[in-house]
C-alpha positions in Angstrom: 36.0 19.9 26.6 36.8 15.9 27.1 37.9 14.7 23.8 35.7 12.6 21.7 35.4 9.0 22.9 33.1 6.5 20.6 33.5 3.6 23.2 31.4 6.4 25.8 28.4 5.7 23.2 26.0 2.3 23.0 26.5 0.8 19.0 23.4 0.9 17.0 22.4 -0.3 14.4 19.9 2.1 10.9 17.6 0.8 8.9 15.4 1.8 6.2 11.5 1.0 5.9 9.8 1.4 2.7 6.0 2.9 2.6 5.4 1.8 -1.0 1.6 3.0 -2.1 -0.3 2.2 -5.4 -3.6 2.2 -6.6 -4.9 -1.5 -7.6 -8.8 -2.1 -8.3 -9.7 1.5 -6.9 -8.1 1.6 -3.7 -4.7 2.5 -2.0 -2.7 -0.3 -1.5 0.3 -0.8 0.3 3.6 -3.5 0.1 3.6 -5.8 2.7 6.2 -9.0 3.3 5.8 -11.6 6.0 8.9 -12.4 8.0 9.9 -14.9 8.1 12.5 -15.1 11.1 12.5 -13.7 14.4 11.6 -11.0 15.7 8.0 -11.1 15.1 8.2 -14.3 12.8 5.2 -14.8 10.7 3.7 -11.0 11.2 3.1 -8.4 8.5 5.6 -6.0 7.8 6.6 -3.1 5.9 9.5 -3.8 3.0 13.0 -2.3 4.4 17.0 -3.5 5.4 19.6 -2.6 7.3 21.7 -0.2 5.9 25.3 -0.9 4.8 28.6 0.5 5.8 29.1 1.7 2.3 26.0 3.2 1.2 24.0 6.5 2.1 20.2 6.5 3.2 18.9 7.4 -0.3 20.9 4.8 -1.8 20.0 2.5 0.6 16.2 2.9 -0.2 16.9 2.7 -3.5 18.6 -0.6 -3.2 15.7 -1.7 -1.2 12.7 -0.9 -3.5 15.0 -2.1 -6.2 15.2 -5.4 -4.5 11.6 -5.6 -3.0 9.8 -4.4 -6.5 12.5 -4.1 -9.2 11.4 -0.5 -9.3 14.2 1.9 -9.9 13.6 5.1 -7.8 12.3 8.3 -10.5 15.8 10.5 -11.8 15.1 14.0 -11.6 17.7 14.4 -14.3 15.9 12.4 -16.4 12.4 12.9 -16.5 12.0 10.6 -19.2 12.7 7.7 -17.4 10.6 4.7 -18.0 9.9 2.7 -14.5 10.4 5.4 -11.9 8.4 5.7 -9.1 8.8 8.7 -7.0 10.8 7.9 -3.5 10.9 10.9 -0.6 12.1 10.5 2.8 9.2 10.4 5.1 10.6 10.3 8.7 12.7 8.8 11.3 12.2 6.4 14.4 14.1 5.9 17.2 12.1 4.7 20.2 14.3 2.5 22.0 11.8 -0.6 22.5 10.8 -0.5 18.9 13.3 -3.5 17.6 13.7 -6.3 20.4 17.2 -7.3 19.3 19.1 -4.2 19.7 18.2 -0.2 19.3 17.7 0.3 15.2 16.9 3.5 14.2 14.9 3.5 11.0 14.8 6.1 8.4 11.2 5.5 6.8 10.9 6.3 2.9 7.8 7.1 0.7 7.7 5.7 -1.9 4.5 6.4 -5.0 3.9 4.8 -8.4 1.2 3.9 -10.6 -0.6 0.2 -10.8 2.1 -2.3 -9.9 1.8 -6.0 -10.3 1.9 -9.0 -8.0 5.1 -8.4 -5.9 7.5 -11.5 -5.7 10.0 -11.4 -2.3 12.8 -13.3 -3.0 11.2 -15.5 -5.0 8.4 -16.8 -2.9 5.1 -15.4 -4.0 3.2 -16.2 -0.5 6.0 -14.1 1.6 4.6 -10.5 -0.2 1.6 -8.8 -1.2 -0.2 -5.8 -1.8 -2.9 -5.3 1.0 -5.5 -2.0 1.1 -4.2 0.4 3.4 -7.5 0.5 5.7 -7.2 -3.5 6.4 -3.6 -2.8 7.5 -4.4 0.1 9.9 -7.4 -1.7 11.0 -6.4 -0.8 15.0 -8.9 -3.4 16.5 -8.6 -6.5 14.5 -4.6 -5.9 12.4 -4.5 -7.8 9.7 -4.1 -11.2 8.2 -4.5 -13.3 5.0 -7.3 -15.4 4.8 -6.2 -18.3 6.5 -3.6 -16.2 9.0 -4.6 -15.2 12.6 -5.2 -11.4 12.5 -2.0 -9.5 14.1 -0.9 -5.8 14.0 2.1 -4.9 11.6 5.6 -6.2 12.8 7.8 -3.4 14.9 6.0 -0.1 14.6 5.4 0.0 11.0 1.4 0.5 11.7 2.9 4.2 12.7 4.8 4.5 10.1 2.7 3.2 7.4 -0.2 5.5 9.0 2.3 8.8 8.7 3.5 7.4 4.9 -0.9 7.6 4.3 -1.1 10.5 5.9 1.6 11.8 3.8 0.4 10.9 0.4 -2.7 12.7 1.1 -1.4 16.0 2.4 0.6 15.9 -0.6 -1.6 15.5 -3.2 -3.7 18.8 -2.2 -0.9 21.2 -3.0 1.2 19.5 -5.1 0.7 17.3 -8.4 2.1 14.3 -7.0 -1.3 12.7 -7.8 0.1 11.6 -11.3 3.3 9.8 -9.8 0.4 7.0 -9.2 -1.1 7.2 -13.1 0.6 6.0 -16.7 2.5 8.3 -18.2 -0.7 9.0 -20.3 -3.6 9.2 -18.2 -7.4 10.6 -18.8 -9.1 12.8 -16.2 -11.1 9.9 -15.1 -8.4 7.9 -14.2 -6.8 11.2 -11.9 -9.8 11.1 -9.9 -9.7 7.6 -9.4 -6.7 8.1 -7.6 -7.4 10.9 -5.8 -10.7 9.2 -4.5 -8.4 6.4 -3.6 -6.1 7.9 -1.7 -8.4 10.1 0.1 -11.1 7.7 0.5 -13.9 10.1 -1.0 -15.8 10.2 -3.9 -15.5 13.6 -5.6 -17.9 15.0 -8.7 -16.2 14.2 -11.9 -18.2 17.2 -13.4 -16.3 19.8 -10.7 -13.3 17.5 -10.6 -12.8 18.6 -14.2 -12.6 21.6 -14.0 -10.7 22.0 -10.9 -7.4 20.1 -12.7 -7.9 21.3 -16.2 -8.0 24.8 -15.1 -5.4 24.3 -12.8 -2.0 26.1 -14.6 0.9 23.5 -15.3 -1.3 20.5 -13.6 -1.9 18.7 -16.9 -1.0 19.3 -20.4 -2.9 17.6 -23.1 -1.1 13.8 -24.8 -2.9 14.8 -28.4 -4.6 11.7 -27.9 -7.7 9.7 -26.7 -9.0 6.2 -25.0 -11.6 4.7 -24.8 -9.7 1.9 -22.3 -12.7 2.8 -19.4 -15.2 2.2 -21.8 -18.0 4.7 -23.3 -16.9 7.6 -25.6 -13.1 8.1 -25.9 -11.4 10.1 -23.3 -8.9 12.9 -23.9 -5.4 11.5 -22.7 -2.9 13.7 -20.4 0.1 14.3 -19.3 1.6 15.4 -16.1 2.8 19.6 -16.9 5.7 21.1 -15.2 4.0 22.4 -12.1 4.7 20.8 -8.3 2.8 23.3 -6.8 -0.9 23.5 -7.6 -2.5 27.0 -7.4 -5.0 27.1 -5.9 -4.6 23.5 -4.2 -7.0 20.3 -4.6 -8.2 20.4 -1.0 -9.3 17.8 0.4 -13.2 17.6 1.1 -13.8 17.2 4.8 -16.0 13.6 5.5 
């Protein structure tokens, strides 16, 4: 065998994309920046950087959500934690033709947490927003502001962002996941909200109910109510210790 030789190999260069999803005004949203240098100047595009020299991929995500949303990623070791939102590693991209200046390979994170406010990229409240999910996969027209010319997503983040949807919704069948998108106190009401957010269905509160309250470890009560949706108060909840649902939330076929 020929010794090693890293000169034999072309350089390139990994980056990480960020699928950041919330729920704002009853429907999945994700983070989008405009970019505002070449390539694709102008266009839509998930958040995400080139990753340093010193840093792994995880920290690297971090670092990027930290910057994009001054979210800090959720500590397993401390559950507690006020401010987390839930970051997974979602899949890598490598196509050689997907960044024009040189080959990037992109590690794309997921990344889940509950009712975020306006986003602000580096200072410059035009250059981010949060945009529904179905406007920014819309594969006929892309998307645009208002007073924008209607383009696809930058690179092949439409892919990525569709897998990251994808994703979300697969998980939240078997898994309780769900809550990383509510308050850390959150009725029933507001559950299904997200679920019928980020499936795109509307689901029977009546069965809905019953489904997650009888579900073991799903939800433990808050010993408290609300009436913050209006009408009689509302138990509160908490996400319980489960992170597998049995028997799974499936998903109703439309």
């Amino acid at each position: 065998m020929s010794p090693y030789d890293p000169s034999a190999f072309p350089p390139f260069a990994v980056t990480v994309d960020l699928v950041v999803l919330t729920v704002r005004r009853h429907a999945l949203c994700a983070l989008v920046v405009r970019r505002g240098e070449p390539p694709f100047q102008g266009r839509w595009a998930l958040p995400g950087g080139f990753v340093r020299g010193d840093e792994d991929l995880a920290a690297a995500a971090a670092r990027e959500l930290s910057e994009e949303t001054g979210l800090c990623a959720h500590d397993p070791a401390s559950p507690g934690a006020a401010n987390g939102a839930h970051l997974e590693q979602l899949a890598t991209y490598g196509d050689p033709k997907r960044d024009p200046r040189m080959r990037v390979v992109s590690v794309a994170h997921l990344v889940l947490a509950p009712d975020l406010p306006a986003p602000r990229a580096g200072g410059d409240a035009n250059s981010a927003r949060w945009a529904p999910v179905e406007e920014l996969l819309d594969r006929d027209s892309g998307y645009a502001r208002e007073d924008e010319q209607q383009a696809p997503l930058a690179f092949d983040h439409a892919l990525i962002l569709a897998d990251g949807v994808e994703r979300a919704r697969s998980k939240i069948e078997y898994s309780s996941l769900a809550t990383a998108f509510c308050p850390p106190e959150f009725t029933v009401g507001e559950l299904r909200r997200v679920y019928e957010a980020v499936w795109g269905v509307a689901l029977d509160p009546r069965n809905f109910h019953r489904k997650v309250t009888g579900t073991p470890g799903f939800l433990v009560p808050a010993g408290g109510t609300t009436t913050r949706q209006g009408g009689r108060p509302a138990q509160l909840f908490r996400a319980g210790g489960a992170t597998v649902l049995n028997p799974p939330m499936l998903r109703p076929e439309v």
